[in-house]
N, CA, C and O of each residue as an XYZ file, in Angstrom:
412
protein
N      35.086     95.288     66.831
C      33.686     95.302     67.199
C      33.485     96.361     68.273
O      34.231     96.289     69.250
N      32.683     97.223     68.233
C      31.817     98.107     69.365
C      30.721     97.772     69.764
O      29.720     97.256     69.268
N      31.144     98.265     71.094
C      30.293     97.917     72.131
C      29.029     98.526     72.704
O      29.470     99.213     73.625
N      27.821     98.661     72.693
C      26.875     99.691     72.651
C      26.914    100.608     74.225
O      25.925    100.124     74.775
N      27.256    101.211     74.808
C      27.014    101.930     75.656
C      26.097    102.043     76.155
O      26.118    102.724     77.180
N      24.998    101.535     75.779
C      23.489    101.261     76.361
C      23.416    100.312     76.916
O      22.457    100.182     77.676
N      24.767     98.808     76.739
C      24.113     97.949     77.568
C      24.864     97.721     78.858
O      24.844     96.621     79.411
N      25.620     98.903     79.408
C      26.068     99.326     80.616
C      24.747     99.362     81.531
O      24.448     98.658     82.496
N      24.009    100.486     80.866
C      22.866    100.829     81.559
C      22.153     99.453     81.632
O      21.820     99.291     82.806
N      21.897     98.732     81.114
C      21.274     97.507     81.610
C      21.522     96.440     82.195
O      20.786     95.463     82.333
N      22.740     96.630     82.612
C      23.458     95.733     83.771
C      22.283     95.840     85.354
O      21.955     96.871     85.941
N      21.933     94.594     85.643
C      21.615     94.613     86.782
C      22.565     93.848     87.789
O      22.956     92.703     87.565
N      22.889     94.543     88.869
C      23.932     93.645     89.895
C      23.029     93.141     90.388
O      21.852     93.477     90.259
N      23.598     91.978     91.228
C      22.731     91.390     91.833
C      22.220     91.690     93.392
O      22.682     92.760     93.787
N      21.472     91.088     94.272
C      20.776     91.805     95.650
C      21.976     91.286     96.473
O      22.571     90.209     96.430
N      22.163     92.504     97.316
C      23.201     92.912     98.257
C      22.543     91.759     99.614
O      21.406     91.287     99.640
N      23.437     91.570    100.446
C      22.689     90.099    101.723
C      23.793     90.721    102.733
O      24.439     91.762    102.612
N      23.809     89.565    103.968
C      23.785     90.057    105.026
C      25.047     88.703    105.574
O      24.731     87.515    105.642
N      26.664     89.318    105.961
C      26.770     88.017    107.128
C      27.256     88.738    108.515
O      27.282     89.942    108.771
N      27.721     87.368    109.520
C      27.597     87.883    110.947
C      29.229     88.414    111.196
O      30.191     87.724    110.859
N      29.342     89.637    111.788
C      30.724     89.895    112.310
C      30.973     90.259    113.431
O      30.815     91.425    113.794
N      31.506     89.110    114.351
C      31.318     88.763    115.707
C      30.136     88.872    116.469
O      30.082     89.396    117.581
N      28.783     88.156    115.597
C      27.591     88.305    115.931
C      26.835     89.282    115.697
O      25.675     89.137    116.083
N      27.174     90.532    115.037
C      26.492     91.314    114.443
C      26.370     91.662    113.101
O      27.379     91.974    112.468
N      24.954     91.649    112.433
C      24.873     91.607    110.990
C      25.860     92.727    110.015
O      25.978     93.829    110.550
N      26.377     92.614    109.036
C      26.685     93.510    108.406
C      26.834     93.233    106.807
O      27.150     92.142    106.332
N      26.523     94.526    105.989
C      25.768     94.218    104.383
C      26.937     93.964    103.396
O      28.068     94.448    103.419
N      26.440     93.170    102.608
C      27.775     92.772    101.687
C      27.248     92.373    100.240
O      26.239     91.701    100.028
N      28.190     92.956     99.187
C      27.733     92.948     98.253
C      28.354     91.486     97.296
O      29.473     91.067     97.596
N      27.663     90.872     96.314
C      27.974     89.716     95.638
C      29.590     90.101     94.848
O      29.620     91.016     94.026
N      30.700     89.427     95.143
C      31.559     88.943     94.830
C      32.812     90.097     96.043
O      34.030     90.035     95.879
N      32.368     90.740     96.807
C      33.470     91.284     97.783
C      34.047     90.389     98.474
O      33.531     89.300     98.727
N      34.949     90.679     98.776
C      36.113     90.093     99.672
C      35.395     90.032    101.681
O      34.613     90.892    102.085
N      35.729     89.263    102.279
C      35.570     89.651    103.805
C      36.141     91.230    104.254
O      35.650     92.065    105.014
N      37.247     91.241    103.529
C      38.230     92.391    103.990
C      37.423     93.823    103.151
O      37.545     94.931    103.672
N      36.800     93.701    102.138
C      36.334     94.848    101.609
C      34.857     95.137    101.799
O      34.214     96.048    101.276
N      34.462     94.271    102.575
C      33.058     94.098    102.979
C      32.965     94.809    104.902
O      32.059     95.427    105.461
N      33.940     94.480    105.269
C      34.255     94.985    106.595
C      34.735     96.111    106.351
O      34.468     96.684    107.407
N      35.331     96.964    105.632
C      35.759     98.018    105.386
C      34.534     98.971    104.839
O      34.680    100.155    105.145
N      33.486     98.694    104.166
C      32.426     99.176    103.803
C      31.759     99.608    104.794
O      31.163    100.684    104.826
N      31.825     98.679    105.791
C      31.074     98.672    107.237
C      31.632     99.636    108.240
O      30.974     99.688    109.279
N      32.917    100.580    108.169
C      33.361    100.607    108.855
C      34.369    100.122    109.595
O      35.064    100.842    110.312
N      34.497     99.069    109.495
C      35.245     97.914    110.629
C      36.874     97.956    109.571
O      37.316     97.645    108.465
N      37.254     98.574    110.872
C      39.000     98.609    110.332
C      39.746     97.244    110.728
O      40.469     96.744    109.866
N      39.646     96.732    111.730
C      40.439     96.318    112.537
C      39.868     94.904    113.118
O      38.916     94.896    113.899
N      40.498     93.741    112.694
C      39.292     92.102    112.879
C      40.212     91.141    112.964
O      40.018     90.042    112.445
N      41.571     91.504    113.776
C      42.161     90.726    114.029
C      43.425     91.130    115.085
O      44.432     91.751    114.746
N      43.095     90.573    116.595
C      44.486     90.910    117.816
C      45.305     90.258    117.428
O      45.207     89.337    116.617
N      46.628     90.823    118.190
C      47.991     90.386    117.684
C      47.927     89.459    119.360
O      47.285     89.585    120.403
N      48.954     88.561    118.855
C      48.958     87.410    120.261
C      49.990     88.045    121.369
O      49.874     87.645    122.527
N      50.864     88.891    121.096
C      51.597     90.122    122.115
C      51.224     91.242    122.264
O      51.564     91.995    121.351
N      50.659     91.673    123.044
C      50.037     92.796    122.819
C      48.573     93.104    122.664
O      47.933     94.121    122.929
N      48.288     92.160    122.256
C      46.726     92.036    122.185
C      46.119     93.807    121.034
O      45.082     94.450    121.202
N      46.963     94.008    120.248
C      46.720     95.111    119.174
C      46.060     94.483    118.113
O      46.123     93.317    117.726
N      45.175     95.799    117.549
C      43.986     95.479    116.510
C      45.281     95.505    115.344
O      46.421     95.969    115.330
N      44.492     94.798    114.471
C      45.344     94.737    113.212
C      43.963     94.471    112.047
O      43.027     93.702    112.266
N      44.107     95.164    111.025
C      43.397     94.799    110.165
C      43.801     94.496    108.772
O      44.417     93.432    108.714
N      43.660     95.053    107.702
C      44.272     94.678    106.102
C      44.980     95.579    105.597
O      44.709     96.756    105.361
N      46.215     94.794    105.381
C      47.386     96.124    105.293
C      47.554     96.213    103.959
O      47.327     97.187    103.242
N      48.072     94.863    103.581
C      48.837     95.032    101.992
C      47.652     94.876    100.912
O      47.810     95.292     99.764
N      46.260     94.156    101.400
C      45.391     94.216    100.297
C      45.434     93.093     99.474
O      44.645     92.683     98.622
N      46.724     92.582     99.970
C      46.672     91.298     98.618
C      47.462     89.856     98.954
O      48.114     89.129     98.204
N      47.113     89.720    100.521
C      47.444     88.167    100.809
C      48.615     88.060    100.913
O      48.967     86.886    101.027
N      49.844     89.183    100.933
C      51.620     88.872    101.796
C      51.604     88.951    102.905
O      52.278     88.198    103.608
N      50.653     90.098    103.496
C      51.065     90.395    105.198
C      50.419     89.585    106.236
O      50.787     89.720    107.403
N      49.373     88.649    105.885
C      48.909     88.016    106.737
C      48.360     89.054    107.874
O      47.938     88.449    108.860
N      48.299     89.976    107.933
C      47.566     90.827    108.785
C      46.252     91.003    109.275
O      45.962     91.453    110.384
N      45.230     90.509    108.120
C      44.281     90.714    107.649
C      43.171     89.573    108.739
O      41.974     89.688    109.006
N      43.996     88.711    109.083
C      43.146     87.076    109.135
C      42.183     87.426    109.843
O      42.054     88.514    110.403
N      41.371     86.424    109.860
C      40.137     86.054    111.096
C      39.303     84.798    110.935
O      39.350     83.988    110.008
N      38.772     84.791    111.674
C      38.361     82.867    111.763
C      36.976     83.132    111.038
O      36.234     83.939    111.598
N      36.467     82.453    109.665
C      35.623     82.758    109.263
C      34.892     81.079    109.103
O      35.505     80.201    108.494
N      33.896     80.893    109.569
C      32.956     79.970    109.966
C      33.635     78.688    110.404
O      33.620     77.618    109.797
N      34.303     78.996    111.686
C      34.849     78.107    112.135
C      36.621     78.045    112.056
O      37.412     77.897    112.987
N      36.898     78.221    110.550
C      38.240     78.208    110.616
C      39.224     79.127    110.422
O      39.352     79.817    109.410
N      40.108     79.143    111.647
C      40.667     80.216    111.636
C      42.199     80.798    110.318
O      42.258     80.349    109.174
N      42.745     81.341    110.624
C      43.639     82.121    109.799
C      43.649     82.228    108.060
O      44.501     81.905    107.232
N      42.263     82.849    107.933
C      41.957     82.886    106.799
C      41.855     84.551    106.416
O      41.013     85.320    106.881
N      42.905     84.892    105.473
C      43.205     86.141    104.952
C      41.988     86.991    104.548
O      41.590     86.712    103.417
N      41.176     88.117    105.279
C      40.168     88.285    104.347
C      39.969     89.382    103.220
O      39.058     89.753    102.480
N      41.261     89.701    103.466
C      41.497     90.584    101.877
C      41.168     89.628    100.670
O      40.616     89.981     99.628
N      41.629     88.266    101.007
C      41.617     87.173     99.505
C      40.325     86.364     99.805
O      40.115     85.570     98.887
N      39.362     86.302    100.821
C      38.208     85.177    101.131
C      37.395     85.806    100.484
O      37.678     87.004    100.468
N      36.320     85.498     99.822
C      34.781     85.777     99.484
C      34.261     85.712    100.316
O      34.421     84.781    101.105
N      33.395     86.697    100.503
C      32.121     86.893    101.503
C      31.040     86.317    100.999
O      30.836     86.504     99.799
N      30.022     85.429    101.816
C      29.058     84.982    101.252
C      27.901     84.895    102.314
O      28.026     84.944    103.538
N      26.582     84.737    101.475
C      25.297     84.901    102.381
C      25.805     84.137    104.158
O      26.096     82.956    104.343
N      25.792     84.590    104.598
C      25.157     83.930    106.025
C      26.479     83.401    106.590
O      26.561     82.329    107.190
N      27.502     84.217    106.359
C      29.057     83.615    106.529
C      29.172     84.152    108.097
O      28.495     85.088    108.522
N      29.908     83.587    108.700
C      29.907     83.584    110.216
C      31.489     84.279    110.301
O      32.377     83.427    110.274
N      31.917     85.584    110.390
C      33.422     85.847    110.940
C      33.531     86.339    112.024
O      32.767     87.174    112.508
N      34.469     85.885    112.511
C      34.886     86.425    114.026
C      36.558     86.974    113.787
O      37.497     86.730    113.029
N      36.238     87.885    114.978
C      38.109     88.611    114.865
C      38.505     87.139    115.625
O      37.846     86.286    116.219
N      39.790     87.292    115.317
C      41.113     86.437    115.412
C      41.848     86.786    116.760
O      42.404     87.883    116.806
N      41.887     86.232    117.503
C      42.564     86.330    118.495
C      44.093     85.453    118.462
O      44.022     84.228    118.359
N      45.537     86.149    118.557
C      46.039     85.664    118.261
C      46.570     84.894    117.219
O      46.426     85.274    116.057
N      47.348     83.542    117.572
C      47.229     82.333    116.281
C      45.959     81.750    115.569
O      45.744     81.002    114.616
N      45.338     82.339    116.343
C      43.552     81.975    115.758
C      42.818     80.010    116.664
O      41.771     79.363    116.623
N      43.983     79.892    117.229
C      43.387     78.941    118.050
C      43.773     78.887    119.851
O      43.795     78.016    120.721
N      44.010     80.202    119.777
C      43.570     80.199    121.403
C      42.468     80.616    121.891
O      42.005     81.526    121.203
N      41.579     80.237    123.155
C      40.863     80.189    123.382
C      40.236     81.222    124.338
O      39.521     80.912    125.291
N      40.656     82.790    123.910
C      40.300     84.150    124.149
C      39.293     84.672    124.218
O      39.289     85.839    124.608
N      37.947     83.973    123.843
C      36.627     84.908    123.704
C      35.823     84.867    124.756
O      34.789     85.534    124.769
């Protein structure tokens, strides 16, 4: 069976929305990742290391390095290379183990 090439063109995605990253809005499209949604934005780096206090952001892309984390609406050490981003999602960088009390 073939596929018409015309109904590419009639794909509509759906409307792009908005969540908070460390209190400031930033745009995200329906089915991105936290980690590829912050990267769109700019934002490399959304998670300190607990020695050192160094930025770390998404290394491997695919949930081995744990690098990536940050506390996303409340709970912390959540990978955001592998999380869905969604309307009105609340992330904050990670400080540390993600439950010390740094901010």
């Amino acid at each position: 069976m073939r596929r018409n090439p015309l109904d590419l063109v009639r794909a509509r995605p759906e409307p792009g929305f908005e969540f908070s990253f460390d209190g400031e809005p930033v745009p995200a499209l329906p089915g991105q990742t936290v980690a590829a949604a912050l990267w769109q934005a700019d934002r490399l780096a959304w998670r300190r290391t607990r020695v050192g206090d160094r930025p770390r952001g998404a290394f491997c892309g695919m949930g081995s390095c744990y690098d990536c984390l940050v506390e996303l609406d409340g709970v912390p050490n959540v990978r955001a290379c592998l999380a869905p981003v969604l309307p009105g999602a609340e992330v904050r960088t990670q400080r540390g183990d993600g439950h010390d009390e740094l901010r």
